[in-house]
VOKOL-921643 format. One record per residue (C-alpha): residue in one letter; x, y, z. Coordinates in nm, 3 decimals. Example, Ala and Ser with C-alpha at 12.3 -4.5 7.8 and 13.67 -1.06 7.14 Angstrom:
REM VOKOL-921643
+---------+---------+---------+---------+
! residuo !    east !   north !      up !
+---------+---------+---------+---------+
!       A !   1.230 !  -0.450 !   0.780 !
!       S !   1.367 !  -0.106 !   0.714 !
+---------+---------+---------+---------+
***
This chain:
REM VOKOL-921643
+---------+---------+---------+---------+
! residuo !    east !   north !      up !
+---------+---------+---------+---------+
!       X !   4.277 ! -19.793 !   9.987 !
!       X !   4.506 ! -19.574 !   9.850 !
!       X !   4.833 ! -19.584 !   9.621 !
!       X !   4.926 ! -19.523 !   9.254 !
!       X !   4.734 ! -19.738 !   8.976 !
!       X !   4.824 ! -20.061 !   8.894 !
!       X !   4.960 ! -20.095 !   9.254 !
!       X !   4.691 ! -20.410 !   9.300 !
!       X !   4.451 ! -20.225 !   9.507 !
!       X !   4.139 ! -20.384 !   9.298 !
!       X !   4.274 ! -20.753 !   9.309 !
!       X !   4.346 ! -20.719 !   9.700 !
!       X !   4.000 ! -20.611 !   9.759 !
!       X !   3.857 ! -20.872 !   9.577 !
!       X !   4.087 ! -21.164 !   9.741 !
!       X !   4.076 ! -21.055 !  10.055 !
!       X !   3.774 ! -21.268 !  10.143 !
!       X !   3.995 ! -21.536 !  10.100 !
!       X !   4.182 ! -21.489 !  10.395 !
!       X !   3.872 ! -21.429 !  10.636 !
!       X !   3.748 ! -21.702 !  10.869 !
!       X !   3.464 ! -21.920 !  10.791 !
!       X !   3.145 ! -21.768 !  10.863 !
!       X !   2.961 ! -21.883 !  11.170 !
!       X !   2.675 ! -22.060 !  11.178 !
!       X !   2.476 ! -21.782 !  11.338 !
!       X !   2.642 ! -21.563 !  11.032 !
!       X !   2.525 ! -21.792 !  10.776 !
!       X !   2.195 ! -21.782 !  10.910 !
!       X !   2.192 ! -21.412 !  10.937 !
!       X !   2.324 ! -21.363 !  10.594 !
!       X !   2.072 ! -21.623 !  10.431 !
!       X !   1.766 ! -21.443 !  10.626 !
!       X !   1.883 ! -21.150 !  10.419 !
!       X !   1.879 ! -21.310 !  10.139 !
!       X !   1.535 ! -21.445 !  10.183 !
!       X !   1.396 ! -21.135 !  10.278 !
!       X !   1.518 ! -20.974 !   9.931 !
!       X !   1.417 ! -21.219 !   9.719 !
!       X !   1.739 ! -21.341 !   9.586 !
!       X !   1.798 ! -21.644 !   9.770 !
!       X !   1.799 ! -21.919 !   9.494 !
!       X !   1.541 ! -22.226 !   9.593 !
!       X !   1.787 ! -22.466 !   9.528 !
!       X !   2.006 ! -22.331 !   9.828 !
!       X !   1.940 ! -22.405 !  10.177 !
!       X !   2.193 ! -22.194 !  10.358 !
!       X !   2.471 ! -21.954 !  10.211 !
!       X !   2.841 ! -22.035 !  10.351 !
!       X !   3.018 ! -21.783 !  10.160 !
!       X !   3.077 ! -21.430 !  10.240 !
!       X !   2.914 ! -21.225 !   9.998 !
!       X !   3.092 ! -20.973 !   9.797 !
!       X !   2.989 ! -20.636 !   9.647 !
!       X !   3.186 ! -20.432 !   9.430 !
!       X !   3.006 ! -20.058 !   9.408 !
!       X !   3.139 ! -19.784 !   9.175 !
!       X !   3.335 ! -19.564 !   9.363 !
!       X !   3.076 ! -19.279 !   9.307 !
!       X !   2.779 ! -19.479 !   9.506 !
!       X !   2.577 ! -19.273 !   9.707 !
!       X !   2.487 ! -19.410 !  10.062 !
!       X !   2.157 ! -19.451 !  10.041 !
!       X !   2.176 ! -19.636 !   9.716 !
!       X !   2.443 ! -19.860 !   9.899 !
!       X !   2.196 ! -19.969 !  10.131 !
!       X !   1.905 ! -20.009 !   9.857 !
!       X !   1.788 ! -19.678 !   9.833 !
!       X !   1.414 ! -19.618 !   9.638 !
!       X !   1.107 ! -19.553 !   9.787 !
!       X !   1.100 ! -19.885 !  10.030 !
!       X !   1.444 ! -19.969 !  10.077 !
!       X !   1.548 ! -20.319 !  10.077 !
!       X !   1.882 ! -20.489 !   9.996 !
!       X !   1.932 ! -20.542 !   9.640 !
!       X !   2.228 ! -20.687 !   9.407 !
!       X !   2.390 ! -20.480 !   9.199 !
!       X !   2.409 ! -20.573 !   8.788 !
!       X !   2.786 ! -20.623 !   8.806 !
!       X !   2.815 ! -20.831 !   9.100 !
!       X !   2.655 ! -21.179 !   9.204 !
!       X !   2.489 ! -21.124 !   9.534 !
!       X !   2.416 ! -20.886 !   9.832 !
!       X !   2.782 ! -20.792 !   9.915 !
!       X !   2.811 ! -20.429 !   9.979 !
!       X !   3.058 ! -20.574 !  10.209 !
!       X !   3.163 ! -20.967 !  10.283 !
!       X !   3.201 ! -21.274 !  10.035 !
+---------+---------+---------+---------+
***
């Protein structure tokens, strides 16, 4: 996105989740799986219904978007709350 600061570029990215459809069950599932498969899936939750969100600095390289390291694997980020390089 691009305009001049304090144009609400940041508070549109974050809220436009909001305005998405519901996930699918088949997205849910392919979501949690993800989850799962990284570890971060907490035991209490069965399935994940909310998009997940990621916020990455703006100087991110791509193959530390995509979990990067010597066996890549998705990963969270310290800032945000769970693997959302791109939904919540």
């Amino acid at each position: 996105m691009l305009g001049s600061p304090g144009s609400g570029k940041t508070m549109m990215a974050r809220r436009i989740s909001s305005i998405l459809p519901d996930l699918s069950f088949e997205e849910a599932l392919e979501i949690t799986k993800i989850h799962s498969i990284a570890g971060i899936l907490s035991k209490d939750t069965s399935i994940i219904t909310k998009r997940p969100y990621r916020a990455p600095h703006h100087t991110v390289s791509a193959s530390s978007l995509v979990g990067g390291g010597r066996i890549p694997k998705p990963r969270r980020n310290k800032s945000s709350t769970l693997w959302s390089t791109i939904f919540r």
